[in-house]
C-alpha positions in Angstrom: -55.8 54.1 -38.5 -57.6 51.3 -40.3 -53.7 49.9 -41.5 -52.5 50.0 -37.9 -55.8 48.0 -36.8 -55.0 45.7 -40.0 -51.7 44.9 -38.6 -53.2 44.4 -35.2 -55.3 41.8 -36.3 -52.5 40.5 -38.3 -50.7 39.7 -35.5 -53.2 38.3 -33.4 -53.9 36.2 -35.8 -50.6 34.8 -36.7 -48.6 34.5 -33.5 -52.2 34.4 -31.0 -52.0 30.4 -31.3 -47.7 30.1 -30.3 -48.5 32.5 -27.3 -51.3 30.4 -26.3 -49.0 27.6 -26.8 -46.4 28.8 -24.7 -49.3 30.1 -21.8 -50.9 26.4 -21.9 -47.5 25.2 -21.1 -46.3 27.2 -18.0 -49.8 27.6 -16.5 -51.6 24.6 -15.2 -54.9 26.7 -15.0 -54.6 27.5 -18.8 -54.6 23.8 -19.3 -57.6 22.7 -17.4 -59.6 25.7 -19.1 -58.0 24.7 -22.4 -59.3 21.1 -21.9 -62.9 22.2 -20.7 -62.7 24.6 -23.9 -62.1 21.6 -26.1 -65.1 19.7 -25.0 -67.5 22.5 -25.3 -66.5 22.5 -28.9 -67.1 19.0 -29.1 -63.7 17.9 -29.1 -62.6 15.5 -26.3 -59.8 16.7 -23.8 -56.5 15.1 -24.6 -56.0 12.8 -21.8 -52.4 13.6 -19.8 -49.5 11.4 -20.3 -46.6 10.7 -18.1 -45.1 14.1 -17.6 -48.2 16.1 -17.8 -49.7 13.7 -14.8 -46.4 14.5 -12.9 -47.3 17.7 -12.6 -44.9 20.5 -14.2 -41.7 20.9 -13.3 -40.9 24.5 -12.0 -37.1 25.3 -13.8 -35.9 26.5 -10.6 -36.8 23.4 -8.8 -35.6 21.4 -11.7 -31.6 23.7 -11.3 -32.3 22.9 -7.9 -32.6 19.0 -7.5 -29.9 18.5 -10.6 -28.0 20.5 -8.3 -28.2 19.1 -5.3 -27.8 15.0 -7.3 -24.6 16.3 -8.6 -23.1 17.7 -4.8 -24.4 14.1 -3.7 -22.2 12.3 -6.9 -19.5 14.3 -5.7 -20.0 13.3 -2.1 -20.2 9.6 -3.3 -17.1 9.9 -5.4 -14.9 11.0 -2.4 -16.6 8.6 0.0 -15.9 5.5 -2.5 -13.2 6.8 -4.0 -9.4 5.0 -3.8 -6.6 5.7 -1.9 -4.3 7.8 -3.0 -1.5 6.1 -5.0 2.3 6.8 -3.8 4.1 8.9 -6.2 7.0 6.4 -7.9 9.4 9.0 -7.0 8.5 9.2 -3.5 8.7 5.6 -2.7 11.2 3.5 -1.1 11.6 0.0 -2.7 14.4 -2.7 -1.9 16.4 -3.0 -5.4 18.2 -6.5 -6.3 21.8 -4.8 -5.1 22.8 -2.9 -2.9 25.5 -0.2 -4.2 25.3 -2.1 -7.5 27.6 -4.9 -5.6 26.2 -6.7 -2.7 22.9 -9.1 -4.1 20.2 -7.6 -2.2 17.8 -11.1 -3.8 16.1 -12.0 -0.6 14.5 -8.6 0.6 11.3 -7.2 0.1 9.7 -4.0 -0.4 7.5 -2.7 2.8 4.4 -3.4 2.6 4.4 -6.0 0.1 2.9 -9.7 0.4 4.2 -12.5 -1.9 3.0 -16.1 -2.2 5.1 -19.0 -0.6 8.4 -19.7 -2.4 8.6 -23.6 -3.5 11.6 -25.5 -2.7 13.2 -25.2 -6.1 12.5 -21.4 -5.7 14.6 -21.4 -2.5 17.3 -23.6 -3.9 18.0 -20.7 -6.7 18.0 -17.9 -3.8 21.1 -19.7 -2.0 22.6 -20.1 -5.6 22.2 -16.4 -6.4 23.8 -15.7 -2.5 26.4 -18.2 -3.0 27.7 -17.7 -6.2 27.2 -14.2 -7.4 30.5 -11.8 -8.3 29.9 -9.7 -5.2 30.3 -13.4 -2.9 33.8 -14.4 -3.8 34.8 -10.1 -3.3 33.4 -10.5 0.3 34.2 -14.2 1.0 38.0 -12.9 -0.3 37.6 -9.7 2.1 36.9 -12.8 5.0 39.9 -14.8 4.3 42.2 -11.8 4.2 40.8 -10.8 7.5 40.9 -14.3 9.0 44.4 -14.8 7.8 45.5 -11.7 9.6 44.4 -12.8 12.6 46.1 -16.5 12.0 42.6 -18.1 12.7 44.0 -21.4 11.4 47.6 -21.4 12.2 47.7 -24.5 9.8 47.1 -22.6 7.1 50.3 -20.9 7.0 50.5 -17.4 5.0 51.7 -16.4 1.6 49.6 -17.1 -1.2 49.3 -20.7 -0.3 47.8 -19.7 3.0 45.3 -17.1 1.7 44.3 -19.8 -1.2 43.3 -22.1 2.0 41.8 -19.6 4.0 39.5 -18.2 1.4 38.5 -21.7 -0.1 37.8 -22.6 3.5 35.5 -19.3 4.2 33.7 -19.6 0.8 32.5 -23.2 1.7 31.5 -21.8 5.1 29.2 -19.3 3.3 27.8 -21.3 0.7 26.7 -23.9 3.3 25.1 -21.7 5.5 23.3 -20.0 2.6 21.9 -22.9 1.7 21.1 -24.6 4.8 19.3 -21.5 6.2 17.7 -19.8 2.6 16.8 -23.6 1.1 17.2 -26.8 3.1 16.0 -25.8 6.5 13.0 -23.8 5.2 11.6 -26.3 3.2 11.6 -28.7 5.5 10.4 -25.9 8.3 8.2 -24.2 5.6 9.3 -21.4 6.6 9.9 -18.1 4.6 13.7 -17.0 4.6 12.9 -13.6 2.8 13.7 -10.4 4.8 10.8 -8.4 5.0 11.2 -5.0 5.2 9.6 -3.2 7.8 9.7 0.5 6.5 8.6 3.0 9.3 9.5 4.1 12.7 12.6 5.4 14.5 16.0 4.1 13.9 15.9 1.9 16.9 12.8 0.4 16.3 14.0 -0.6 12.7 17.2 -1.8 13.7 15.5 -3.9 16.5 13.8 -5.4 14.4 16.0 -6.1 11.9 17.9 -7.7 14.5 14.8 -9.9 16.1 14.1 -11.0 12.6 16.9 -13.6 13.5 14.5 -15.1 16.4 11.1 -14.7 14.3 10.4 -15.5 10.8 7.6 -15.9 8.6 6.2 -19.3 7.9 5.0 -20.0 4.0 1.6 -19.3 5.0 1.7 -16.1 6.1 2.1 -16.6 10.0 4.8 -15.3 12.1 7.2 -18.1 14.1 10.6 -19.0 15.7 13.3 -18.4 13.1 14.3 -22.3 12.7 15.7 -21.9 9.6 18.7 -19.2 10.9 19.3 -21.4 13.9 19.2 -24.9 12.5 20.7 -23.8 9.5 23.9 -22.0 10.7 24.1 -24.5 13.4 23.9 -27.4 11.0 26.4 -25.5 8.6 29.1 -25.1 11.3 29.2 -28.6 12.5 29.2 -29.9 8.8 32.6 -27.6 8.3 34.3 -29.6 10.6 34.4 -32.2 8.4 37.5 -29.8 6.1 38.5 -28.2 9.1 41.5 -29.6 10.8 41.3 -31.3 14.0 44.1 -30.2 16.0 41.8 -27.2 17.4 39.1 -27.6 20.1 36.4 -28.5 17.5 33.3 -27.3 19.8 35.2 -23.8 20.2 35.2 -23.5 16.4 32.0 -24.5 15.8 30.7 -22.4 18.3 32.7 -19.7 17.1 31.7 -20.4 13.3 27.9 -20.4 14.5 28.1 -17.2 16.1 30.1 -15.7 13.1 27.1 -17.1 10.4 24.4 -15.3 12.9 26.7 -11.6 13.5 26.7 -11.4 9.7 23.3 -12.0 9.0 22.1 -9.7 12.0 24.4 -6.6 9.8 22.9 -8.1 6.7 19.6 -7.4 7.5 20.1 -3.9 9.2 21.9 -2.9 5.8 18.4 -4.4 4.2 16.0 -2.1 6.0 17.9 0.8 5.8 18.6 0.5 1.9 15.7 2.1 0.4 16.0 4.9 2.4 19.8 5.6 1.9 19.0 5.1 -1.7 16.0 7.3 -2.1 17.7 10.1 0.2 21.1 10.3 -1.4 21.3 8.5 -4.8 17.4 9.8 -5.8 16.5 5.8 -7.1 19.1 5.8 -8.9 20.5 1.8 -8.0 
């Protein structure tokens, strides 16, 4: 009996202070006892600091409220968080050929704002127009065509008649490229990039691939009449009469010429806004 009272003591003795400990800490009562108890032994109470004169913090309240901050972070994240980002492989962007050929130079993507092009920068569009591979294939597919017909009986066939007929067409292309991607539209300030519209019905698109030979974008940003197409393949027709022969009604083939310049870049541009979408649903990206 007197060795189980020893250990009692024992342990009242040894672990009495870390249970009072513990009691002062979870039991605001305790405290204000503990600090009257001090001062009746003549020690002065210890004076609270920050946290104790918040009062304690209950654990549940404190799961509660860290609970509760991190649903609002979430809440804040999705409220200021980005849009999502198009997956590369889902996107549709204009590539610099079309069918690794035709130069594709002047469109752009959907969606996409560039700054204005200088005039030096729209001198080396019509360059890359005029004289890339894929211009004397199609300027040679013209002639032929032309030469079929016997546009220009003074021609003649044969080799020697093709060789006129396709020197004749190239010039036609090279100054309407020029006139209408360069000359016109710096003097116009005018934007001759096609810009690609990307959504909508297949009428809509093509309407507007069509319309974009009546309205243009000017270099700052603005939409306006489409000078430069107008101007620019009018000006180019009359200055072909100058290697053209006379013997023809010269207003017919100017007119004709005009018209011509306009058909073509009225297909051009419906080939442009349907590109990315032929290439992303049958070649996968791959041109």
């Amino acid at each position: 009996m007197r060795f189980l009272i020893a250990v009692f003591l024992t342990a009242r003795v040894g672990f009495g202070p870390h249970l009072f400990a513990q009691e002062l800490q979870s039991n605001p009562a305790v405290q204000e006892n503990a600090g009257m108890d001090d001062s009746e032994y003549g020690q002065a109470p210890s004076s609270p600091g920050p946290e104790a004169s918040a009062g304690p913090q209950d654990p549940s309240q404190s799961k509660t409220s860290s609970g509760s901050s991190a649903t609002t972070d979430r809440n804040a994240a999705k409220v200021d968080s980005p849009h999502p980002k198009v997956d590369p492989d889902d996107s549709v962007q204009q590539t610099k050929r079309i069918l690794w050929i035709i130069p594709n130079y002047r469109s752009v993507s959907a969606n996409t704002y560039l700054p204005p092009q200088s005039f030096k920068e729209k001198f080396w569009l019509a360059t890359q127009d005029s004289f890339d591979y894929s211009s004397f294939i199609y300027e040679g597919m013209l002639a032929g065509v032309s030469m079929a017909g016997k546009s220009e009986p003074s021609f003649g066939q044969g080799a020697s008649g093709y060789g006129n007929y396709f020197a004749h067409t190239f010039a036609d292309g090279t100054i309407e490229n020029y006139m209408v991607e360069a000359v016109v539209p710096t003097l116009t300030k005018e934007d001759p990039r096609y810009y690609t519209l990307g959504k909508g019905g297949f009428f809509k698109r093509t309407g507007y691939a069509v319309s974009r030979l009546l309205i243009t974008r000017k270099d700052s940003g603005d939409s306006t009449f489409n000078l430069s197409e107008f101007v620019g393949a009018g000006a180019a027709s009359g200055i072909s009469n100058s290697y053209y022969s006379a013997d023809t009604n010269v207003w017919v083939k100017t007119y004709q010429r005009w018209l011509s310049q306009m058909v073509q870049d009225a297909a051009s541009n419906i080939a442009k806004e349907f590109w990315p979408d032929i290439n992303h649903a049958l070649f996968r990206n791959k041109f």
